[in-house]
C-alpha positions as CSV (number, residue, x, y, z in Angstrom):
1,X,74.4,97.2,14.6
2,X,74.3,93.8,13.8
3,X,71.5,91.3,15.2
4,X,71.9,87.6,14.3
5,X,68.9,85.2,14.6
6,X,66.6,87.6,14.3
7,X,63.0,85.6,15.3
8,X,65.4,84.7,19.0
9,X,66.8,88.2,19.4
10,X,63.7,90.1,18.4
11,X,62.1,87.9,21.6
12,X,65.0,88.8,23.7
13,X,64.7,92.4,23.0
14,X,61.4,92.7,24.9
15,X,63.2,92.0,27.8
16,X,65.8,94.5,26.8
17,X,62.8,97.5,26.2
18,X,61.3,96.4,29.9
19,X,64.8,96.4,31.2
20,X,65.8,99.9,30.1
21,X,63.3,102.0,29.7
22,X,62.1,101.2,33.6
23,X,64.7,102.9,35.3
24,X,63.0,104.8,37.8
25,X,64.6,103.1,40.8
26,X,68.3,104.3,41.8
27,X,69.9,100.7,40.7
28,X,68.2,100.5,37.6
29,X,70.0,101.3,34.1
30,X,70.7,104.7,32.6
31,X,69.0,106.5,30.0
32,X,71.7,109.1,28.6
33,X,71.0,112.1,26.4
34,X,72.5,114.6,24.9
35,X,72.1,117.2,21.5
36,X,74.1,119.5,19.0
37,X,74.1,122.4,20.8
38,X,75.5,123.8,17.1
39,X,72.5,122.9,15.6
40,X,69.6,125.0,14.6
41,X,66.9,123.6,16.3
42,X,64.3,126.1,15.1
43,X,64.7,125.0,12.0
44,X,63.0,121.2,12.4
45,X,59.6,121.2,12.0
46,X,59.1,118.2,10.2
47,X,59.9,114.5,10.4
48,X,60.1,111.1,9.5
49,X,62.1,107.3,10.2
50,X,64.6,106.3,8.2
51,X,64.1,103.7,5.6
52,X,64.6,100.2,7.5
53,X,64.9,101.7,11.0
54,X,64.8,99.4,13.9
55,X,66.7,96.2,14.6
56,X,64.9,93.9,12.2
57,X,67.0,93.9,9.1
58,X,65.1,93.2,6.3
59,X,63.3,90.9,8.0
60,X,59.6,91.6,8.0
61,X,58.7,94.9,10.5
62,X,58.6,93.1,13.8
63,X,55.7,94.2,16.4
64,X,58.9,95.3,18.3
65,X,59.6,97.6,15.7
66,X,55.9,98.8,15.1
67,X,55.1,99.8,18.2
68,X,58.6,102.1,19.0
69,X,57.6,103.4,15.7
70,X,54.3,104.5,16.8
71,X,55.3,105.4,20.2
72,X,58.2,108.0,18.5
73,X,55.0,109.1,16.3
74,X,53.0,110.2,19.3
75,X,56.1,111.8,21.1
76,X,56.9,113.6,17.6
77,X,53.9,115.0,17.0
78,X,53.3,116.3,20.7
79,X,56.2,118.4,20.2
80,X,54.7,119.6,17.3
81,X,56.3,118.3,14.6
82,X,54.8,117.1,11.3
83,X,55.3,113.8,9.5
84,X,56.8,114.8,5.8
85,X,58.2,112.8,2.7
86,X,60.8,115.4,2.7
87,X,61.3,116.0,6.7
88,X,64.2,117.9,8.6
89,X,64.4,115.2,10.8
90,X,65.0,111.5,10.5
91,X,64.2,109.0,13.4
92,X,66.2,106.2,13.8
93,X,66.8,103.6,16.5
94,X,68.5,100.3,17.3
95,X,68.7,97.5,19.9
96,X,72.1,95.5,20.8
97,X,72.4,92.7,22.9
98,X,76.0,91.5,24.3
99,X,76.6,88.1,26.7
100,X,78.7,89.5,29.2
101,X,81.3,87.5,32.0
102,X,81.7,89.3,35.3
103,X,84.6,88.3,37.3
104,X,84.9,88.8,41.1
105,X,87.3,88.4,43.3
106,X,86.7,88.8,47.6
107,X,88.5,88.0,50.8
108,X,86.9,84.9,51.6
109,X,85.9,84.7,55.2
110,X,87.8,82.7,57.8
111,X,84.3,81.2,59.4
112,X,83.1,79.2,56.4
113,X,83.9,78.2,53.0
114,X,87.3,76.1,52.3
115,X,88.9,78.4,54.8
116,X,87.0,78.0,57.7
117,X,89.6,75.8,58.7
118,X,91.9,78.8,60.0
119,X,89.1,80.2,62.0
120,X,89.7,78.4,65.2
121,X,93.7,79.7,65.2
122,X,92.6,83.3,64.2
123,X,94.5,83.6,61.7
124,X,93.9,84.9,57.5
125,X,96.1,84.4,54.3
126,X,98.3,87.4,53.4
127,X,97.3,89.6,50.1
128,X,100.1,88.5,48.1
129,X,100.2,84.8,48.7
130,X,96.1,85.3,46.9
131,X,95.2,81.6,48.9
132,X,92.6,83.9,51.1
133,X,90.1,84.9,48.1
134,X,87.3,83.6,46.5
135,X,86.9,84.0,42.6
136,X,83.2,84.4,41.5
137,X,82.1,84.2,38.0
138,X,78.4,84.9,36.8
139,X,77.1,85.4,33.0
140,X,74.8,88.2,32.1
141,X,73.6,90.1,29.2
142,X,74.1,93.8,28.4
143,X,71.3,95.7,26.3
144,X,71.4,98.5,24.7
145,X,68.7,100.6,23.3
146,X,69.4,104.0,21.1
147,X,66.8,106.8,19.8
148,X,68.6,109.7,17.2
149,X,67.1,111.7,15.9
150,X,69.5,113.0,12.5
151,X,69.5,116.9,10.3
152,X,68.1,115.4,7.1
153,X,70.1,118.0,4.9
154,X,73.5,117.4,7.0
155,X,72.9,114.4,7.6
156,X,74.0,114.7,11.4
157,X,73.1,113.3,14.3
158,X,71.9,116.2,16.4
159,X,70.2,114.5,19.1
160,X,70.3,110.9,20.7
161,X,68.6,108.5,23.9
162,X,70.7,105.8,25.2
163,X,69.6,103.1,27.7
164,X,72.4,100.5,29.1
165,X,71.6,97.7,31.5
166,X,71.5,94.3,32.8
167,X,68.7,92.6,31.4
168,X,67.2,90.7,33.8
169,X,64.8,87.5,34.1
170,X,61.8,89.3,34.7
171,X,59.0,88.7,31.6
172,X,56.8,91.5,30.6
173,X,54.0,89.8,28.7
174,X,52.5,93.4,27.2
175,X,55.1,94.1,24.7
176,X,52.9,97.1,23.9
177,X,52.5,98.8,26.6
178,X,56.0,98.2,27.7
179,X,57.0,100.4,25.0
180,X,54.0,103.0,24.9
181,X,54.7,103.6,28.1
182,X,58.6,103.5,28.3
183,X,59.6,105.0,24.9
184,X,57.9,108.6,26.3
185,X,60.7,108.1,29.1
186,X,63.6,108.7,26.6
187,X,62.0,111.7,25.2
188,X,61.3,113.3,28.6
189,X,65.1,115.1,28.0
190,X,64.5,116.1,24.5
191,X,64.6,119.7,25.5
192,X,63.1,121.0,22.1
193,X,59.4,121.9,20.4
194,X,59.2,122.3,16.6
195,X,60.4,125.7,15.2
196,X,61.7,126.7,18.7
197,X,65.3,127.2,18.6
198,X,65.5,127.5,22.4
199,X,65.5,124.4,25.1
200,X,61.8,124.0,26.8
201,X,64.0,122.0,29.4
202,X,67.7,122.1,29.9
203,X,69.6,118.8,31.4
């Protein structure tokens, strides 16, 4: 994934952590998961990131990036896994952000608007004619935010968190505990506990 500007984006990606991993209400964004159910998850007992993980490409380790590193620690390790210089497991994770154009079109009503005009004969536009809609266009911006979690030796992907959503306006001035306490809401689904081949929790 490629981030461009990085000081700019890494700023706009606290928005995108607060946005995503706050999706308790029903209109909020989705966190999607899902795992190998080939793999041998019995067989992980040991971890560690990736070398450069996190969106700041060889740019200096943002506080962005420390902090969902230390937050993926703590989840780690309370499944029982072990940091290792030789792990089963890599962690790795990455932010996008995409500017987005929605487009809307609606019957626009007879009792206001340029066509409120009609309103006092009763009478609309037909559909094919297309005179009786309004067009409405707003900007927003898409996030994205990924945990996976890879086989070392296969190097596969055997498990992975995704969060999509609208990224709203809304400032979260704690870029800390936004993540301490949202990262732990992507690994609510991991369904697995080191050395235990068998799901603890099934989706």
């Amino acid at each position: 994934m490629q981030i461009h500007r990085p000081r700019r984006q890494i700023g706009r990606l606290i928005l995108l952590l607060s946005a995503l991993v706050f999706a308790g209400c029903a209109s909020g964004p989705n966190i999607m998961t899902d795992y190998d159910r080939a793999a041998d998850f019995g067989a992980y007992k040991t971890y560690n990131f990736v070398e450069g993980a996190g969106p700041d490409h060889g740019q200096a380790q943002s506080l962005f990036t420390q902090y969902v590193i230390r937050a993926v620690t703590i989840e780690m390790e309370k499944r029982g896994y072990t940091k290792s210089d030789n792990p089963d497991l890599l962690v790795n994770f990455g932010a996008r952000l995409d500017d987005k154009i929605d487009v809307r079109t609606t019957s626009a009503p007879m009792t206001g608007g340029y066509y409120g005009y009609r309103a006092p004969y009763g009478y609309g536009g037909w559909g094919g004619y297309g005179y009786a809609t309004e067009t409405h266009v707003s900007e927003y911006t898409e996030g994205t935010f990924n945990i996976d979690l890879i086989d070392n030796k296969r190097r596969q992907l055997v498990w992975e968190a995704v969060g999509i959503g609208r990224i709203t306006d809304k400032k979260r001035e704690n870029l800390e505990e936004t993540i301490m306490t949202g990262v732990p809401v992507y690994f609510s689904t991991y369904p697995f506990v080191a050395g235990n081949p068998n799901p603890v929790i099934e989706k």
